[in-house]
N, CA, C and O atoms as a GROMACS GRO file, in nm:
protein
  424
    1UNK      N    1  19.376  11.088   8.478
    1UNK     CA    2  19.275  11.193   8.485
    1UNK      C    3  19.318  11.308   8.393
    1UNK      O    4  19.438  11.333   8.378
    2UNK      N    5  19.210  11.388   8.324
    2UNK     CA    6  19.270  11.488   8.216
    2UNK      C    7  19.300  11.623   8.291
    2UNK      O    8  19.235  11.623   8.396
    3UNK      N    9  19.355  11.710   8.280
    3UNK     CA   10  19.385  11.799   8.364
    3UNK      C   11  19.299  11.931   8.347
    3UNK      O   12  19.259  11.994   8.249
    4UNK      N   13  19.290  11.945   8.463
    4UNK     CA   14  19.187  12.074   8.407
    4UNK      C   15  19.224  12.218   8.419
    4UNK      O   16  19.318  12.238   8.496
    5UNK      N   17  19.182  12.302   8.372
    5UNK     CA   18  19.279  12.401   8.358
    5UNK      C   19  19.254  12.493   8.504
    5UNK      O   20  19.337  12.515   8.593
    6UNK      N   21  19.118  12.535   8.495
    6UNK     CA   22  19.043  12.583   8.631
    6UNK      C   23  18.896  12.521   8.700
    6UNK      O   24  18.782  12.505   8.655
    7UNK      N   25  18.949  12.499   8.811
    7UNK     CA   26  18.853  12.458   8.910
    7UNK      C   27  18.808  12.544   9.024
    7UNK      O   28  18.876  12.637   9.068
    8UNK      N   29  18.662  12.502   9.079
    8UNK     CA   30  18.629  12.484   9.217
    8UNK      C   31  18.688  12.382   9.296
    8UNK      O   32  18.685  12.265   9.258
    9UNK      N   33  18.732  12.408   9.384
    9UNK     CA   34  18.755  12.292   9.493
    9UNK      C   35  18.658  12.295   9.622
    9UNK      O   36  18.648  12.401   9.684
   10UNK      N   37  18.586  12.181   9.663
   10UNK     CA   38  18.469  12.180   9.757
   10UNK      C   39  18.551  12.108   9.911
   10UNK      O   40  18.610  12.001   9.896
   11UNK      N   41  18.550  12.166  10.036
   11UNK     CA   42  18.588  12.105  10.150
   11UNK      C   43  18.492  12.126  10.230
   11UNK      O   44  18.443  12.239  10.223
   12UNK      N   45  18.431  12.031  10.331
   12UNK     CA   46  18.398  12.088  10.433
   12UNK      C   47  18.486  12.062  10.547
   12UNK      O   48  18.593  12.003  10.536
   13UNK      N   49  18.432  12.114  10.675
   13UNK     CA   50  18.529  12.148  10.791
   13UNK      C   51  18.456  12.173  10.896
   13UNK      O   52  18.354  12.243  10.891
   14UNK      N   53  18.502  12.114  11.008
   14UNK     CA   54  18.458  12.082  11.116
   14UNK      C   55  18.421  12.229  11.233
   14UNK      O   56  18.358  12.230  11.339
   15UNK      N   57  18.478  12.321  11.172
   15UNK     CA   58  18.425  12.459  11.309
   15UNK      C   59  18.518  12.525  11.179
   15UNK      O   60  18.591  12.487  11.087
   16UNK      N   61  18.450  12.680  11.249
   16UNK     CA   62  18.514  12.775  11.167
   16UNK      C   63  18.657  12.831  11.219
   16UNK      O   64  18.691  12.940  11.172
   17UNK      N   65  18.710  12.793  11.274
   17UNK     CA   66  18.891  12.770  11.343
   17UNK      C   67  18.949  12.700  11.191
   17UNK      O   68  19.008  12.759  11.101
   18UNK      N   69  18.907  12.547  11.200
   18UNK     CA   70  18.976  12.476  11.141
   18UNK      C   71  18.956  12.503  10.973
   18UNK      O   72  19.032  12.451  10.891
   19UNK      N   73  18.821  12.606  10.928
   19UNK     CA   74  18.829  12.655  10.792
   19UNK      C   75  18.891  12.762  10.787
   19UNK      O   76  18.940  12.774  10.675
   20UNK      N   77  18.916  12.853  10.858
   20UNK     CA   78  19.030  12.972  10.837
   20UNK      C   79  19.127  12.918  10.861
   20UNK      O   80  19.214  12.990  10.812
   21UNK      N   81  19.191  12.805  10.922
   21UNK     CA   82  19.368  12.784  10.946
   21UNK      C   83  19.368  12.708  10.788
   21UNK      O   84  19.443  12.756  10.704
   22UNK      N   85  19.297  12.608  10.758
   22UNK     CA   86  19.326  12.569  10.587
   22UNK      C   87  19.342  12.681  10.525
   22UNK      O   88  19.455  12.727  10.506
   23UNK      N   89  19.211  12.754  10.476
   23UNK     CA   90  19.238  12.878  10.392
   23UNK      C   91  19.351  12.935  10.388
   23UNK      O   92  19.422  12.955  10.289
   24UNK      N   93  19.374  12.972  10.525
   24UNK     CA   94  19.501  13.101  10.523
   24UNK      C   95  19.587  13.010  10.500
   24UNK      O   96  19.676  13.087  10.461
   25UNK      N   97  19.650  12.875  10.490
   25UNK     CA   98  19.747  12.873  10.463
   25UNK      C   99  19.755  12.802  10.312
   25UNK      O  100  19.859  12.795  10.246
   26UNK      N  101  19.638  12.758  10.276
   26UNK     CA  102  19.638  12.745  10.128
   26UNK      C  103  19.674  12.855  10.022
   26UNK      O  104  19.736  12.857   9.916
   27UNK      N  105  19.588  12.966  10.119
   27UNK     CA  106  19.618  13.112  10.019
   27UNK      C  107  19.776  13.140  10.067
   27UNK      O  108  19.857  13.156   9.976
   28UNK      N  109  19.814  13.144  10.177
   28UNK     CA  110  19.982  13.154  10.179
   28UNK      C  111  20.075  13.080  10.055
   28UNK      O  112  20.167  13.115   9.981
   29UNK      N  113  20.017  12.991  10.072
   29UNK     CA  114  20.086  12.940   9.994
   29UNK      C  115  20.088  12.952   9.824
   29UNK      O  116  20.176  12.900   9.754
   30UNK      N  117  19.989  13.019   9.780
   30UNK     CA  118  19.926  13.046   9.656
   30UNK      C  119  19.889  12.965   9.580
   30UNK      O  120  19.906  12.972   9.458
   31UNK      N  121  19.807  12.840   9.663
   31UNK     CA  122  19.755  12.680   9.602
   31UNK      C  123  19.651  12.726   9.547
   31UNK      O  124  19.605  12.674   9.446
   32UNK      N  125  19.587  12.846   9.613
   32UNK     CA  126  19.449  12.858   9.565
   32UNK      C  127  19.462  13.021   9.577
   32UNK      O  128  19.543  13.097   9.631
   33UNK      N  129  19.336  13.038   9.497
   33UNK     CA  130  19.323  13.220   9.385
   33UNK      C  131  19.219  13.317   9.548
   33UNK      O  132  19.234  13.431   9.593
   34UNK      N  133  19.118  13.199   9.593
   34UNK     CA  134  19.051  13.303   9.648
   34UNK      C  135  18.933  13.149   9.766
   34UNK      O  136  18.958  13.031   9.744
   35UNK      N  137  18.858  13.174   9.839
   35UNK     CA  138  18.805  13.106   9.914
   35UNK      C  139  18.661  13.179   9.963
   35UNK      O  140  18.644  13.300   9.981
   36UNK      N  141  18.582  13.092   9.977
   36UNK     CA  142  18.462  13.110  10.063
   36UNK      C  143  18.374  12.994  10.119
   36UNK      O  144  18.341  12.881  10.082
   37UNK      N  145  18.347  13.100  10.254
   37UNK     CA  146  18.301  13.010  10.406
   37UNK      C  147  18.128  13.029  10.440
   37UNK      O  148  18.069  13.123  10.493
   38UNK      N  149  18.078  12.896  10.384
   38UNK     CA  150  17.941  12.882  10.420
   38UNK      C  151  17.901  12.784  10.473
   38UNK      O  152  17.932  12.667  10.452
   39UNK      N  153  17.792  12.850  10.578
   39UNK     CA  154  17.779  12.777  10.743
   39UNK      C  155  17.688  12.626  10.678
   39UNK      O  156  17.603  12.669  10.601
   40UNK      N  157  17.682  12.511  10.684
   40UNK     CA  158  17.577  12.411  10.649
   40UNK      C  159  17.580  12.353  10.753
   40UNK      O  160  17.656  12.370  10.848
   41UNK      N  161  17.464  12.252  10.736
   41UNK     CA  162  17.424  12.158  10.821
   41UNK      C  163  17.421  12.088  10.741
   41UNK      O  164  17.378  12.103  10.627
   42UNK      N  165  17.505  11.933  10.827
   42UNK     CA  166  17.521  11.830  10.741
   42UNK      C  167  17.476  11.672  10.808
   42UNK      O  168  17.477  11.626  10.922
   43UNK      N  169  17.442  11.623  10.682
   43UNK     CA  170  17.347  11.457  10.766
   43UNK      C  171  17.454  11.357  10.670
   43UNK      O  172  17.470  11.369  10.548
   44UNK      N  173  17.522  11.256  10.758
   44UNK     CA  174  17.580  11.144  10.694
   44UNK      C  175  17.539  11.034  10.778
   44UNK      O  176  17.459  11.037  10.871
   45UNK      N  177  17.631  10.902  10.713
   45UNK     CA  178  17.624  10.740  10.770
   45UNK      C  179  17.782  10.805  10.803
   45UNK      O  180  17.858  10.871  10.732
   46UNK      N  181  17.790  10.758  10.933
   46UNK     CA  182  17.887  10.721  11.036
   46UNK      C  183  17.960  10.623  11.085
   46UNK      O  184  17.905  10.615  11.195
   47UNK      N  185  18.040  10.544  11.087
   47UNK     CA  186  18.028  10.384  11.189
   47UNK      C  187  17.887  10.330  11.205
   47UNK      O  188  17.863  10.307  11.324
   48UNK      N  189  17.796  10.306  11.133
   48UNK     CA  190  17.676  10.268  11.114
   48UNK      C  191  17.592  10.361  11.186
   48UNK      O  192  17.489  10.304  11.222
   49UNK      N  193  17.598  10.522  11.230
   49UNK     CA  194  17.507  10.578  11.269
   49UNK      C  195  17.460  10.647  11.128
   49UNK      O  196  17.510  10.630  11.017
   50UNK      N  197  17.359  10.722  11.162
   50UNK     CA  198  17.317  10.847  11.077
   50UNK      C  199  17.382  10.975  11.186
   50UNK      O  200  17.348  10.976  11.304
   51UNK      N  201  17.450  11.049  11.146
   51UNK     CA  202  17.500  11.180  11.205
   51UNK      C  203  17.448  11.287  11.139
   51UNK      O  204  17.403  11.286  11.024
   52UNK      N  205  17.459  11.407  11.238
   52UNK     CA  206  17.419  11.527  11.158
   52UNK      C  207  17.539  11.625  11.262
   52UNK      O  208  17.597  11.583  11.362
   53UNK      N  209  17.548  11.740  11.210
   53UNK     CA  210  17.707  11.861  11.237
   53UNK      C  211  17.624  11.993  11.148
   53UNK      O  212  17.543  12.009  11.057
   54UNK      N  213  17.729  12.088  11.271
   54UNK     CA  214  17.693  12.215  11.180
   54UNK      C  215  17.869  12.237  11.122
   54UNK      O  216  17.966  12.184  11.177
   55UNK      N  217  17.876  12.310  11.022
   55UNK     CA  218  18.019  12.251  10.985
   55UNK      C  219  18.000  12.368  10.834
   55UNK      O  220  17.902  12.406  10.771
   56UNK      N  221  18.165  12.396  10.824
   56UNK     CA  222  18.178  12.481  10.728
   56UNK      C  223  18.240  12.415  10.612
   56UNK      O  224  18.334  12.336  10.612
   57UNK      N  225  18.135  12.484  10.459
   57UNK     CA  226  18.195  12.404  10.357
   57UNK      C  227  18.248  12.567  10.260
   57UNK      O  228  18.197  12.674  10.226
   58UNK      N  229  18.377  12.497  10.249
   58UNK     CA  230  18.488  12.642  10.173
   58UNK      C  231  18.457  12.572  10.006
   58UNK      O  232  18.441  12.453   9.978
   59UNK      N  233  18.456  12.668   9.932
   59UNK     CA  234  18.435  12.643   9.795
   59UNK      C  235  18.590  12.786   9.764
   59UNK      O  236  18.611  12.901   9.802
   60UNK      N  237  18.655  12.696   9.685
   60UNK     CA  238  18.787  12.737   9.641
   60UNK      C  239  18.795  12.734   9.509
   60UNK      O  240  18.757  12.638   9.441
   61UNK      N  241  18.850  12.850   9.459
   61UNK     CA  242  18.881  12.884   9.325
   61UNK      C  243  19.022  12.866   9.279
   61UNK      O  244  19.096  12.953   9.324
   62UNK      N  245  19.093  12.760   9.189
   62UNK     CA  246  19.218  12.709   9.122
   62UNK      C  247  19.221  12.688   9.025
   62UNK      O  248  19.126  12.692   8.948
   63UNK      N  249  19.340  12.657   8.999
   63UNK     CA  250  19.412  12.592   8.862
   63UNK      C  251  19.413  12.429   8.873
   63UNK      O  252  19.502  12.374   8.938
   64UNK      N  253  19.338  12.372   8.824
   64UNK     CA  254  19.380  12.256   8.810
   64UNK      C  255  19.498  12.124   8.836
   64UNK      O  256  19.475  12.006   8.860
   65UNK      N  257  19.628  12.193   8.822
   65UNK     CA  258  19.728  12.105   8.839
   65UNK      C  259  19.714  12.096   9.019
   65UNK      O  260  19.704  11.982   9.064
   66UNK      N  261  19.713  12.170   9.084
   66UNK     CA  262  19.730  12.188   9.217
   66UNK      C  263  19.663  12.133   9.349
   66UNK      O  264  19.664  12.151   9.471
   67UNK      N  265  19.599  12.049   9.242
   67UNK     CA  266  19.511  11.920   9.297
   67UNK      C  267  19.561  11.847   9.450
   67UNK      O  268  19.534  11.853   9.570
   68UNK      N  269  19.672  11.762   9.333
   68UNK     CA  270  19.737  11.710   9.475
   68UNK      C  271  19.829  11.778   9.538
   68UNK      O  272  19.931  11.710   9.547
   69UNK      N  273  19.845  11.910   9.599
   69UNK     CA  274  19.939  11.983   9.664
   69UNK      C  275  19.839  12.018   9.747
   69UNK      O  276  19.850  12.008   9.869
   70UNK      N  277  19.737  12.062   9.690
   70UNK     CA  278  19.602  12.110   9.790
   70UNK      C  279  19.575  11.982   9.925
   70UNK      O  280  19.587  11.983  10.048
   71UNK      N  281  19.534  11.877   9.819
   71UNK     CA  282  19.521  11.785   9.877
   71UNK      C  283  19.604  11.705  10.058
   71UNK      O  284  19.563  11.665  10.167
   72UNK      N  285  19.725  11.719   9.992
   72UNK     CA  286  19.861  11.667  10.086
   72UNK      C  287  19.850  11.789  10.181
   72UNK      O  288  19.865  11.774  10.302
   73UNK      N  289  19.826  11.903  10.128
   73UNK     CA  290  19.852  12.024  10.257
   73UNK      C  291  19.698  12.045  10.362
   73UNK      O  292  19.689  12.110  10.466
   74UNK      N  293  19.588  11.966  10.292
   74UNK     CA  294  19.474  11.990  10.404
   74UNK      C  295  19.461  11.854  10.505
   74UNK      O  296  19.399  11.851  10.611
   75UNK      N  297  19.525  11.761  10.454
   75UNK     CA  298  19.570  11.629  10.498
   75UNK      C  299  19.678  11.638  10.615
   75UNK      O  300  19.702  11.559  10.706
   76UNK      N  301  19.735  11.759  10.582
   76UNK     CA  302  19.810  11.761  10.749
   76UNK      C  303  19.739  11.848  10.861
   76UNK      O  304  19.749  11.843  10.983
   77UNK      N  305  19.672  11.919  10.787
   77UNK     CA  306  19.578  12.026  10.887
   77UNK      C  307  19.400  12.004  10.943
   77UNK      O  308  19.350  12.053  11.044
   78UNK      N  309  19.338  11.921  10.845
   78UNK     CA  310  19.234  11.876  10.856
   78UNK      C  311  19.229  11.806  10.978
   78UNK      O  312  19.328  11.746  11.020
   79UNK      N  313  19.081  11.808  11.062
   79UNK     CA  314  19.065  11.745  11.202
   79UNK      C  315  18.991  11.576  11.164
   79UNK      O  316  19.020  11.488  11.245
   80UNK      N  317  18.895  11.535  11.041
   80UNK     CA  318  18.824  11.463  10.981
   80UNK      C  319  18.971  11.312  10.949
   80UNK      O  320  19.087  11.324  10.911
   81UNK      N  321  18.903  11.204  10.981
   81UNK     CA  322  18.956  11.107  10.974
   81UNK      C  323  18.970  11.072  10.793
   81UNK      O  324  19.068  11.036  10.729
   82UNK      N  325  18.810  11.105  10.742
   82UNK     CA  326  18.790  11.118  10.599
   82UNK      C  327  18.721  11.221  10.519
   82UNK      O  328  18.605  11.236  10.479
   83UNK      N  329  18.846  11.295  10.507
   83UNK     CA  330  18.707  11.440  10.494
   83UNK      C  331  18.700  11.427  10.314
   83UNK      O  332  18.752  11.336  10.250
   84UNK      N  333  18.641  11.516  10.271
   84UNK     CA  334  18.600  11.499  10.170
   84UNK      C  335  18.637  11.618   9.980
   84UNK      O  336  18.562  11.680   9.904
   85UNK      N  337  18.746  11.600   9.982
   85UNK     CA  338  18.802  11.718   9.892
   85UNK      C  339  18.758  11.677   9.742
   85UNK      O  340  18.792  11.567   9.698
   86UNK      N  341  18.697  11.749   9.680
   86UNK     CA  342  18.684  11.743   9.533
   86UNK      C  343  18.695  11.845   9.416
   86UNK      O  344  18.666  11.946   9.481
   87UNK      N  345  18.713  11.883   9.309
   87UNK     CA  346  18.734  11.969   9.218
   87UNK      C  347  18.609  11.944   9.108
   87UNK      O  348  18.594  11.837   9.049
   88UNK      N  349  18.524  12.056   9.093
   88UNK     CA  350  18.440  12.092   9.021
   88UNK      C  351  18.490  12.145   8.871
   88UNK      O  352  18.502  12.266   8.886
   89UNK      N  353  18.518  12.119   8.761
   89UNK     CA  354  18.541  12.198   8.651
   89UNK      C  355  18.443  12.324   8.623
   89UNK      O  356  18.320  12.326   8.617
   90UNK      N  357  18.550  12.443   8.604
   90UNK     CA  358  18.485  12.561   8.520
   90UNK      C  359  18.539  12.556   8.358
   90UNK      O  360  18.647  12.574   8.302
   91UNK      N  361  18.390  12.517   8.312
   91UNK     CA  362  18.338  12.520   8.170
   91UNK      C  363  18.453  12.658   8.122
   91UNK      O  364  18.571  12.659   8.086
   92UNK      N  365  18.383  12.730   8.136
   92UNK     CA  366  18.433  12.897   8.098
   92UNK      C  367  18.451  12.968   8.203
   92UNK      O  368  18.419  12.946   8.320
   93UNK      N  369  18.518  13.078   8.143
   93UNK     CA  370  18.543  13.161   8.259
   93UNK      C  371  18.590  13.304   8.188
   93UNK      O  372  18.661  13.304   8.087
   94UNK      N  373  18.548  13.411   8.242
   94UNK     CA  374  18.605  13.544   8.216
   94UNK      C  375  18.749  13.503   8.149
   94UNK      O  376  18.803  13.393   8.159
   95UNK      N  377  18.800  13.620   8.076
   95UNK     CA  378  18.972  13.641   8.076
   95UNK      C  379  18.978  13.693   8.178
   95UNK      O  380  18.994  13.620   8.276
   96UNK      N  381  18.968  13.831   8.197
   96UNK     CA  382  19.004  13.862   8.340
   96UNK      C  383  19.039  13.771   8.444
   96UNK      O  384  19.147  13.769   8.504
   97UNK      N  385  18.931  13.686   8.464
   97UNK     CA  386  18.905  13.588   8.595
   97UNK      C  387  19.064  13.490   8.572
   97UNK      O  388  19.153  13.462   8.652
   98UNK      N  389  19.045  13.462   8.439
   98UNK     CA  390  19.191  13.346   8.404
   98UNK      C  391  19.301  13.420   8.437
   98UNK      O  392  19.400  13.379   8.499
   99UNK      N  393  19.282  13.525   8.397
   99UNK     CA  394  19.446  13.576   8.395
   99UNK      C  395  19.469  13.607   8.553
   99UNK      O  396  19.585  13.621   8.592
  100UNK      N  397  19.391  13.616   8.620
  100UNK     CA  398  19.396  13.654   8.767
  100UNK      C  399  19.413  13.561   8.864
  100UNK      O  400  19.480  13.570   8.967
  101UNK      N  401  19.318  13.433   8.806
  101UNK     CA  402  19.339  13.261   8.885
  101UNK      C  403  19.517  13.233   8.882
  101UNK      O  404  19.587  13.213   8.982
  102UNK      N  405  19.577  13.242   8.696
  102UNK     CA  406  19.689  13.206   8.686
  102UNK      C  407  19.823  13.313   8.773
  102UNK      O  408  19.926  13.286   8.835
  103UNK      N  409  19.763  13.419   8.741
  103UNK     CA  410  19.880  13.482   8.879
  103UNK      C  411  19.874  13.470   8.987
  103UNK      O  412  19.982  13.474   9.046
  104UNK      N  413  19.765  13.452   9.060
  104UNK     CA  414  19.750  13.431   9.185
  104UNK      C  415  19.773  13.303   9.258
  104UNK      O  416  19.771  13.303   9.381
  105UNK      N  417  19.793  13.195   9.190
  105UNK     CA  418  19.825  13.074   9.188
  105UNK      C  419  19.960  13.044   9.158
  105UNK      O  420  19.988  12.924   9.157
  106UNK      N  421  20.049  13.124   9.133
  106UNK     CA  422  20.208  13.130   9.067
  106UNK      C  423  20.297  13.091   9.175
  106UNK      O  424  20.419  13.086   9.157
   0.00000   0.00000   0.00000
């Protein structure tokens, strides 16, 4: 995979408990620059049901390499048997914004 320099990262999460204990400790850790928590309603296939959840999806602002560190650290905290983590590429971005992702991510 080519590496990207800065991303979104997309999670959702099962109650808003279990999206502030990821966050805070992603941002402890300085995996990620900054986070935000929006309420959805969500419809999937289940064990052959159709399900629906009200459930929080965090959209996270990073650096690219930090992919799989993100990854391994919501994998111990996550409640979801298969939850669903992905990285969005940012095209462009402010300097400001870069120079602020890369320190805050250090």
């Amino acid at each position: 995979m080519t590496e990207l320099k800065f991303v979104e990262l997309v999670l959702t999460c099962g109650s808003w408990q279990e999206a502030q204990r990821i966050a805070d400790e992603l941002l402890q850790q300085r995996l990620i620059a900054c986070v935000e928590f929006i309420e959805v309603k969500s419809k999937y296939h289940w064990h052959g049901k159709l399900e629906q959840a009200a459930e929080i999806k965090l959209i996270m602002e990073t650096v690219g390499d930090k992919f799989e560190k993100i990854e391994a650290e919501i994998a111990k905290l996550h409640s979801y048997t298969n939850f669903v983590l992905y990285a969005v590429p940012i095209a462009q971005i402010s300097k400001q914004a870069a120079h602020w992702l890369e320190a805050e991510t250090q």
